[in-house]
C-alpha positions as CSV (number, residue, x, y, z in Angstrom):
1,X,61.5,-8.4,47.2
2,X,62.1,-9.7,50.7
3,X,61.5,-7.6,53.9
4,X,63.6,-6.3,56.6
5,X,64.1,-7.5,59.5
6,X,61.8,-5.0,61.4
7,X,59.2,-5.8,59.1
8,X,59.4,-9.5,59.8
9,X,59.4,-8.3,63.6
10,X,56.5,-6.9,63.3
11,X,54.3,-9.8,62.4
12,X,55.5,-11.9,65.4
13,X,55.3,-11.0,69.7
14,X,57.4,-11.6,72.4
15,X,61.0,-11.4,70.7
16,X,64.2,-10.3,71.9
17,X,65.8,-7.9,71.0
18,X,69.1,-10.0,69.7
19,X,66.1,-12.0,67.6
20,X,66.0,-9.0,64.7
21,X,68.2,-9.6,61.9
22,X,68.5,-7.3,59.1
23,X,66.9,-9.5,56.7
24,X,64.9,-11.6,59.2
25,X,64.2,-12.6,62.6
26,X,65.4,-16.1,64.2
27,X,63.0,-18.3,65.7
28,X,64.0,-20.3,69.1
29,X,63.9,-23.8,70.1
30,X,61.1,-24.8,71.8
31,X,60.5,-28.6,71.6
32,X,62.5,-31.2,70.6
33,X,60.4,-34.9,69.4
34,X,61.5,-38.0,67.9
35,X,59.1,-39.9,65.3
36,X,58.1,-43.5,66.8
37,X,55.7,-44.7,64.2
38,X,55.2,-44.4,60.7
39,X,52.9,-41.4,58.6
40,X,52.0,-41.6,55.7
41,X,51.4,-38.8,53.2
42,X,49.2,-39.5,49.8
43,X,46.7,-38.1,47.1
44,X,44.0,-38.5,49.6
45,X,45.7,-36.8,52.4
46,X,48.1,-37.7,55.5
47,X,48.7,-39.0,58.8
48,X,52.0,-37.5,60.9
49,X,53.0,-40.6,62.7
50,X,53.5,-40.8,66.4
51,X,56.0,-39.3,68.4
52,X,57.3,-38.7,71.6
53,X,59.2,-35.6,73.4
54,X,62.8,-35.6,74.0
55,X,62.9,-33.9,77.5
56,X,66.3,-31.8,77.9
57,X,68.3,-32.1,81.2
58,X,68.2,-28.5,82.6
59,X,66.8,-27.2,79.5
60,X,69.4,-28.9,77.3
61,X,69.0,-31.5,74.9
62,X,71.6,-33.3,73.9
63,X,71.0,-34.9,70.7
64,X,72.6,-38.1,69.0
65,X,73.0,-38.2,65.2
66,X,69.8,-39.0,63.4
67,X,66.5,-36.9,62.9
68,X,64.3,-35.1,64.8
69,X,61.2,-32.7,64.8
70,X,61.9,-29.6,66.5
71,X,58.9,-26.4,66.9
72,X,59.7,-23.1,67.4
73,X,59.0,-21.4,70.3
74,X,57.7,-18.2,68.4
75,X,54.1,-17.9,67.4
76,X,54.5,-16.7,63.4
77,X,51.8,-15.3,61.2
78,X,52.3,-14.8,57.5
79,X,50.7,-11.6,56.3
80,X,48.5,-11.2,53.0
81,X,50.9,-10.6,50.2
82,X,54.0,-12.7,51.3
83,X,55.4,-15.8,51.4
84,X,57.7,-16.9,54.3
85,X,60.9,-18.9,54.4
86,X,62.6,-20.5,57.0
87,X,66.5,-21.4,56.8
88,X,68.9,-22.7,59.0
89,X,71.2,-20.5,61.1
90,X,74.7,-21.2,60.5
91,X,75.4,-22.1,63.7
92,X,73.5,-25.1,63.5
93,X,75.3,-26.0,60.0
94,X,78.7,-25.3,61.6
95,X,77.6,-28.1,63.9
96,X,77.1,-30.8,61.3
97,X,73.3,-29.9,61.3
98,X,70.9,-29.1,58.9
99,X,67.3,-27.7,59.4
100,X,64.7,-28.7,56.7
101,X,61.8,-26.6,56.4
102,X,58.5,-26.0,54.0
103,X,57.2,-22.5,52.6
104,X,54.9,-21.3,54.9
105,X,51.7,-19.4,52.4
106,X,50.5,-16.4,53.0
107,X,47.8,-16.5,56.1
108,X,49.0,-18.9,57.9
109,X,49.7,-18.8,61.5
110,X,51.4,-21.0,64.6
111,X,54.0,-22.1,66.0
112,X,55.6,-24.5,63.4
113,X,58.3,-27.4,63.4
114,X,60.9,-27.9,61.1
115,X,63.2,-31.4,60.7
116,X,66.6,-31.3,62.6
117,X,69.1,-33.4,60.8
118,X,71.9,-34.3,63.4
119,X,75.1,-35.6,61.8
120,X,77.4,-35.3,64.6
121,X,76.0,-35.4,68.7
122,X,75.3,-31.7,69.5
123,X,73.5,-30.0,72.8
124,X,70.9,-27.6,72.2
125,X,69.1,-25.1,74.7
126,X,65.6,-24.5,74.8
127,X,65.6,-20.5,73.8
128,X,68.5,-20.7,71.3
129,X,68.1,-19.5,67.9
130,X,67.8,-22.2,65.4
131,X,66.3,-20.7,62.3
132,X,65.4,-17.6,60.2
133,X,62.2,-16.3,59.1
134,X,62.4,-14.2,56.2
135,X,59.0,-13.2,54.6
136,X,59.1,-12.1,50.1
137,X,56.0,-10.3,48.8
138,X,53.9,-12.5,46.9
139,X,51.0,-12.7,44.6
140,X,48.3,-15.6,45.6
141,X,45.0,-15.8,44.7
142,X,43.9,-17.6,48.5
143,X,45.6,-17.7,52.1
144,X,46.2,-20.4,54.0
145,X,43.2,-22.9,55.2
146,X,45.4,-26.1,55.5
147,X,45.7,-28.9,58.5
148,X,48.0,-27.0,60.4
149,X,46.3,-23.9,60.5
150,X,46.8,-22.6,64.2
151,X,49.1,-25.7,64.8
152,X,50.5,-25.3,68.4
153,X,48.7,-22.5,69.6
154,X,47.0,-23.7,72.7
């Protein structure tokens, strides 16, 4: 069963009141970087290749088509018990954009990124809503203890 939006609130700080969705809460823009080098992800573990951060004009980016590594501004923790799941606000696929995202397992917690596929040249502000977090209950037998435990927190 998934959670209401209040409930969702109430494992995150700082949001706005226009942030609380029924069903979720939407997560802002904070950063916007472009990959310059290559990763690589196999059975023995992976690299995130190099990038560098797209700095917006007055707090705007504007933003050709291609794609693009965007992290939210909001620091999220996924309680014990749930699973969380990040979609795209429609605004953003309105706009010829899609946002591709991972689940995000019980325990963990940062601020997270998500890929920003731009199909047609779009501004965005720093502070808009890009996303949805909606959080299910879950069995799991272990929480979260990956690489990007506390990613972006400092």
């Amino acid at each position: 069963m998934f959670k209401s939006g209040h409930f969702v609130a109430a494992q995150l700080e700082d949001l706005r009141d226009d942030q609380i969705q029924p069903n979720g809460v939407d997560l802002t823009l904070d950063a916007v970087f472009e990959q310059v080098e290559a990763g690589r992800v196999g059975r023995d573990g992976k690299t995130v290749g190099g990038r560098e951060r797209i700095e917006g004009e007055d707090g705007i980016f504007d933003l050709s088509p291609g794609g693009y590594v965007v992290r939210y501004a909001e620091v999220v923790r996924i309680p014990d018990g749930h699973v969380g799941f990040l979609l795209p606000r429609s605004s953003l696929l309105r706009n010829s954009c899609m946002l591709d995202t991972a689940v995000w397992d019980a325990g963990y917690e940062g601020r997270g990124e998500g890929l920003l596929e731009v199909h047609h040249r779009i501004e965005l502000e720093a502070g808009a809503r890009i996303a949805q977090l909606v959080l299910a209950e879950a069995a799991h037998q272990n929480t979260y203890e990956g690489s990007y435990q506390g990613e972006h927190l400092s």
